[in-house]
N, C-alpha and C positions, 0 to 999 in steps of 0.2 A: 658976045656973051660966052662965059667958057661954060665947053661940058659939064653940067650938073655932078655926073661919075665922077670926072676926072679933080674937080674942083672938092668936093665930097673927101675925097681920097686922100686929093691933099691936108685938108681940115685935121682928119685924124690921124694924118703924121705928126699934127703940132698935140695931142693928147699923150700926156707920159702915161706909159702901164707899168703895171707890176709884173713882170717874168713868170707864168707857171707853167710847168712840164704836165700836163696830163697826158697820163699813161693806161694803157687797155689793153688784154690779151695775157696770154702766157706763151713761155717758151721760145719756138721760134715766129708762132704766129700772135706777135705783140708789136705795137706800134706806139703813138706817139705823137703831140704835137707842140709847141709853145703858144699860149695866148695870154691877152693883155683883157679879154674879157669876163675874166673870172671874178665872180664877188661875192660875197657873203646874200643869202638870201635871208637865210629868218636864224634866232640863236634858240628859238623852242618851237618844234627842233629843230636841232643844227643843221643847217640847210644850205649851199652851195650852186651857184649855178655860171653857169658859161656858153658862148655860143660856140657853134661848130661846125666848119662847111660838111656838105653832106657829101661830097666830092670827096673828101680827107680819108686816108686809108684808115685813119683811127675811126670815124665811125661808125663802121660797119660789128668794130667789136665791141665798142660801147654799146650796139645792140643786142651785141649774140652774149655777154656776158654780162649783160645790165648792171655793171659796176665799173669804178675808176681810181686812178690814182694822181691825186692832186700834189702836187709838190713846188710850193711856192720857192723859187731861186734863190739864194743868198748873192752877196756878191762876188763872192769864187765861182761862180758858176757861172759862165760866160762859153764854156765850151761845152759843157753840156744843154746851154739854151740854144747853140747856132748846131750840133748834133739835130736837136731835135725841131728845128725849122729849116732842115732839109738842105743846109749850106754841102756842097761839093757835092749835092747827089743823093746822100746818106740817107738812108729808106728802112722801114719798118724797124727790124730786132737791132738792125747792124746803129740805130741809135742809141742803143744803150750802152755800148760800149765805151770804157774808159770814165765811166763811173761805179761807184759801190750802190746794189739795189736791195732792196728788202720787199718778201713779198706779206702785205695785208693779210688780215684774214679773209677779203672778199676775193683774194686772189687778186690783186690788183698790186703792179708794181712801184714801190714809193723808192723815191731816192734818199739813199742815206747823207744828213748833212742838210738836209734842204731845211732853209729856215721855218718853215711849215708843212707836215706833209700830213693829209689827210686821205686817208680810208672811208670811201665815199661808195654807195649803192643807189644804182639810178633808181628814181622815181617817178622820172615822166623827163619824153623827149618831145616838145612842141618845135614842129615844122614853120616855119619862113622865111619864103623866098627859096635861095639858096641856102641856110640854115638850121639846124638845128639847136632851138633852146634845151639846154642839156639841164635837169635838177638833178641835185643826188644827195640825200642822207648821210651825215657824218658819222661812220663807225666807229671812226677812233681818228685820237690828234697826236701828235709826234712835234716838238718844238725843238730846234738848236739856237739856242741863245747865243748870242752877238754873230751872228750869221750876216746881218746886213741883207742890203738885198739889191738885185739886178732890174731895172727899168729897161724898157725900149721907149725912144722919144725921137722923131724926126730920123728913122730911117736906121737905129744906135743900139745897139747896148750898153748901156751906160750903170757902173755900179756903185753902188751906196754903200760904203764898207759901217760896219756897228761906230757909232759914235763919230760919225763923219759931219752927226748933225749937232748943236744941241740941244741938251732934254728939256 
């Protein structure tokens, strides 16, 4: 019988996600990570949530600055998804680089170009396991239209350019 972990593990490599950059901190003490667990919680109000190992250097400042920046991936965006899932090393601020940033008004860094970037204010951080359930309040929305978008699926970045599908 295989390890429950290991077998588990593999399961949600066969799940496609959606690419999102959430980003936390300012300056040089700003960090970062990609997840494929981000999803709409309620639209009154707009509401957001995702999980987040607690181990993750991002969040520590998701705590100290109870705000974030969501920026769902287009499908150009392949280098700044593997940036910020720590490919060659690439750690805390040094992942922002080689892309254009804008900062929120919660003080939360959004990428410029991301097919959705929202301005998000935590609301509550529920603990389990190794996790935390991240909520946060949408401040403000930012769309680039035909941005397409970036999935992980089985191990992949894989992108979805606008009209690859159709409508």
């Amino acid at each position: 019988m295989a390890d429950p972990t290991e077998a588990f593990t593999r399961a949600m490599r066969q799940q496609i996600g959606h690419c999102t950059v959430i980003t936390a901190g300012q300056g040089v003490e700003r960090s970062g990570l990609v997840v494929t667990s981000g999803v709409s919680l309620s639209a009154e109000p707009p509401q957001v949530l995702f999980c987040l190992n607690r181990d993750s250097s991002t969040w520590p400042l998701i705590d100290k600055h109870r705000c974030f920046g969501w920026s769902s991936l287009g499908a150009d965006h392949q280098d700044t998804a593997e940036r910020f899932a720590g490919f060659g090393g690439i750690a805390g601020a040094e992942r922002y680089h080689g892309a254009e940033w804008v900062t929120a008004k919660t003080g939360a860094p959004l990428l410029k170009g991301a097919a959705v970037a929202l301005d998000c204010e935590v609301t509550e951080m529920i603990d389990r396991a190794s996790h935390s359930i991240v909520i946060g309040r949408v401040r403000a929305v930012v769309e680039t239209q035909d941005a397409g978008a970036l999935t992980y699926w089985n191990r992949q970045f894989r992108s979805l350019p606008s009209g690859a599908l159709p409508a």
